[in-house]
Rosetta silent file (secondary structure, phi, psi, omega in degrees, C-alpha in Angstrom):
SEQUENCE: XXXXXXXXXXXXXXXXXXXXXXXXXXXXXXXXXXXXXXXXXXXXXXXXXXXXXXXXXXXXXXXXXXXXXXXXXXXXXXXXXXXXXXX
SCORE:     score description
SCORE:     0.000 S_00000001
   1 L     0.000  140.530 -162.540  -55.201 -163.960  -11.361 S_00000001
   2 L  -101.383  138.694  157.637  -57.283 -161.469   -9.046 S_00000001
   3 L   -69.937  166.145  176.051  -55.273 -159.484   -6.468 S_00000001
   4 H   -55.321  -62.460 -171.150  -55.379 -159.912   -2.269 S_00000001
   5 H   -55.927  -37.235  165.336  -57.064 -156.664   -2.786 S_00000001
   6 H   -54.605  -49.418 -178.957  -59.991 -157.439   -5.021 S_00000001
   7 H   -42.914  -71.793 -168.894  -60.022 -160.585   -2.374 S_00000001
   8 H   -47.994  -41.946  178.497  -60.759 -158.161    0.626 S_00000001
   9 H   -69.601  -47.792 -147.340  -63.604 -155.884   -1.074 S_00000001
  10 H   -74.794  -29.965 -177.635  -65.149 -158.362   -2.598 S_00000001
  11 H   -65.651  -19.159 -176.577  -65.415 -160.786    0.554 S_00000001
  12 H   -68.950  -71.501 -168.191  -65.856 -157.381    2.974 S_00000001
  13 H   -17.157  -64.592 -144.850  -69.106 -156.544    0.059 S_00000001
  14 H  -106.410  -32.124  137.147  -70.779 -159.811    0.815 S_00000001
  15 H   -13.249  -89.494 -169.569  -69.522 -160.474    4.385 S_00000001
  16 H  -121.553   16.353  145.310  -70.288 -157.656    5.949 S_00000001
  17 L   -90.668    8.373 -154.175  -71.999 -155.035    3.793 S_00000001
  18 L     2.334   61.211 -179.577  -74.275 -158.534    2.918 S_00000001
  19 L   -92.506  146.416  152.376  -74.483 -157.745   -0.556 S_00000001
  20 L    -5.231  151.409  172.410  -74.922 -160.553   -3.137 S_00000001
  21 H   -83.323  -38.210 -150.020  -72.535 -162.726   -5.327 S_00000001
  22 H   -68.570  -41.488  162.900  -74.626 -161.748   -8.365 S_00000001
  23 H   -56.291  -42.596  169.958  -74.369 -157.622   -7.147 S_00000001
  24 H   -68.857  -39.113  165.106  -71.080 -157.959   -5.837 S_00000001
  25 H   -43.506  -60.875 -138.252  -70.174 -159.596   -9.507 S_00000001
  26 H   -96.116   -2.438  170.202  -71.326 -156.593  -11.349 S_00000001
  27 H   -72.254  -21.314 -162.385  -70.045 -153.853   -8.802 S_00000001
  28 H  -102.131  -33.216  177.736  -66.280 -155.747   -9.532 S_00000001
  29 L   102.273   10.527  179.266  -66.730 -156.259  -13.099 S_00000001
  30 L  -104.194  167.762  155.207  -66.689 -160.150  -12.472 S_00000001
  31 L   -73.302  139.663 -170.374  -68.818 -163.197  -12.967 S_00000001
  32 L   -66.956 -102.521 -152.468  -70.897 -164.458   -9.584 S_00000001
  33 L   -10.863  -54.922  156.511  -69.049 -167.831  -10.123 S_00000001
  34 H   -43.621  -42.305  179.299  -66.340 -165.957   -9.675 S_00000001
  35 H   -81.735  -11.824  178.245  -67.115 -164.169   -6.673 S_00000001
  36 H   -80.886  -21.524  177.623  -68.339 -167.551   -4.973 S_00000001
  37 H   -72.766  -55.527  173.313  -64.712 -168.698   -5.695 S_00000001
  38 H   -45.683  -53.976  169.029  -63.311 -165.686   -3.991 S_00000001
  39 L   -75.613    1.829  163.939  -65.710 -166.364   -0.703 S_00000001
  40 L   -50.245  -73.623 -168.952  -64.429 -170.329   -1.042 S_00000001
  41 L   -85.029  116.512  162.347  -60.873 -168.977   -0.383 S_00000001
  42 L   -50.770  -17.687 -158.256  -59.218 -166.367    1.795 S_00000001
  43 L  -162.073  133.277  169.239  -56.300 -165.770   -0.103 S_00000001
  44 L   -61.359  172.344 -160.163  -55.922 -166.518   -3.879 S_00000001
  45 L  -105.039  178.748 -164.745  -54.668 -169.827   -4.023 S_00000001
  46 L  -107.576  160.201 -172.080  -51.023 -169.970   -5.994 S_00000001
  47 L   -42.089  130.184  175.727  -49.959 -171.135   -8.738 S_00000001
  48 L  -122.198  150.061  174.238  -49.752 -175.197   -8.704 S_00000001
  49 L   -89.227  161.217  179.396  -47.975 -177.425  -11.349 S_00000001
  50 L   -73.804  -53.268 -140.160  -50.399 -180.691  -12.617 S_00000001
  51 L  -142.800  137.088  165.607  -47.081 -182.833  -12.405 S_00000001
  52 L   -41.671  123.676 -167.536  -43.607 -181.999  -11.289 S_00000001
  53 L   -52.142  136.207 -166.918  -41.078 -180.595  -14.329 S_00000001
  54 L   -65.451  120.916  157.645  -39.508 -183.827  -15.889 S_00000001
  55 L   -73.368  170.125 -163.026  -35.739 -184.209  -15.385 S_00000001
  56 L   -53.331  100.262  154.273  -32.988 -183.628  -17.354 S_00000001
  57 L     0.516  -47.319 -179.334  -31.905 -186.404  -20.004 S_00000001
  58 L   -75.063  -49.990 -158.624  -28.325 -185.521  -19.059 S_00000001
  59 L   -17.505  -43.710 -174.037  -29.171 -185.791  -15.543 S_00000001
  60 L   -87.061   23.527 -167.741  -27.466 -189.660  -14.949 S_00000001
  61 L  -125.412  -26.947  160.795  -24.193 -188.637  -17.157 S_00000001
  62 H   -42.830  -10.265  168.786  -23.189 -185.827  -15.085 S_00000001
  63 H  -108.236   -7.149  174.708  -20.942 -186.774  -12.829 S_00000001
  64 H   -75.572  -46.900  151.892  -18.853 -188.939  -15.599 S_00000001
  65 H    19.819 -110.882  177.439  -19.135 -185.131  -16.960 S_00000001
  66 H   -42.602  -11.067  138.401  -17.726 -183.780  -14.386 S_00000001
  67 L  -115.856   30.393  128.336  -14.759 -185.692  -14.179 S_00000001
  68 L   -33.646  -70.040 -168.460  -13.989 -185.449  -17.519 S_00000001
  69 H   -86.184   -0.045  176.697  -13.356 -181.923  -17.213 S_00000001
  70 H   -98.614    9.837  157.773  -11.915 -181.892  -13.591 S_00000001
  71 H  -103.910  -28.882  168.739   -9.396 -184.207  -15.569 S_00000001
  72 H   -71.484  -51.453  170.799   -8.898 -182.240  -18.562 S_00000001
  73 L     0.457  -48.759 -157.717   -7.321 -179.841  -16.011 S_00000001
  74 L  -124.236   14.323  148.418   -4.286 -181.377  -15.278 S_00000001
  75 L   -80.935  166.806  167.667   -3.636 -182.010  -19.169 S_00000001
  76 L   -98.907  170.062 -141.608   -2.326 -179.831  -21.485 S_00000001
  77 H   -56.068  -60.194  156.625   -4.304 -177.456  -23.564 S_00000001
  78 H    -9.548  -60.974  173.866   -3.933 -179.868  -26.944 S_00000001
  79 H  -107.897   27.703  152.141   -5.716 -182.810  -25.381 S_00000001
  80 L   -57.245  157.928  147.129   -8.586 -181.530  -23.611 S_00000001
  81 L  -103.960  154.012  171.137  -11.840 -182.195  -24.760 S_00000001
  82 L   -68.328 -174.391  170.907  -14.394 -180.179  -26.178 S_00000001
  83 H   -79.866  -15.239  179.956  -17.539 -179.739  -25.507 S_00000001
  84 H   -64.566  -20.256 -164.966  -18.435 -181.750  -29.042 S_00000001
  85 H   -88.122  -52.193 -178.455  -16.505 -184.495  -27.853 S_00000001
  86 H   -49.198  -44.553 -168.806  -17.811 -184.917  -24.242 S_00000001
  87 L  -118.341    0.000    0.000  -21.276 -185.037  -25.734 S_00000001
C-alpha cells in the first residue's frame, strides 16, 4: 500500500509539473500502471473485505450459554458446570 504522500507527489508530478505516467513511474520507483492508478484516485482507497467475516458457529447457543452460567451462580460451588460440560 503506497502512502497519502507518494499520492500527492506523484499526482502534483503529472498534474501540475505535466510530467508523464511513464517518467513519473521511474522518478518514484513505480510501474506507469501504477501511477495511472494513483491519478484514478485521490486518496488510496482502503482496505475492503470480498465478503463479510462468517459468524460464529456458537453464535445461536449463546444465550442458552449465558443462562447457564448466570444460573450456576446461585448454586453451590459442587454443582456448577464446567466449561467441558456446557460445551
Amino acid at each position: 500500500m503506497y502512502s497519502v504522500d507518494l499520492y500527492s507527489r506523484v499526482r502534483r508530478a503529472c498534474h501540475v509539473d505535466g510530467m508523464n505516467k511513464s517518467a513519473a513511474g521511474r522518478l518514484f520507483g513505480i510501474d506507469r500502471k501504477t501511477v495511472a492508478k494513483i491519478l484514478k484516485h485521490s486518496v488510496p482507497p482502503g482496505y475492503r473485505r470480498a465478503a463479510p467475516p462468517p459468524r460464529p458457529k456458537l453464535d445461536p447457543f449463546i444465550p442458552v450459554i449465558d443462562q447457564v452460567l448466570e444460573d450456576d451462580k446461585r448454586v453451590i460451588k459442587k454443582q456448577r458446570h464446567t466449561a467441558k460440560r456446557i460445551f
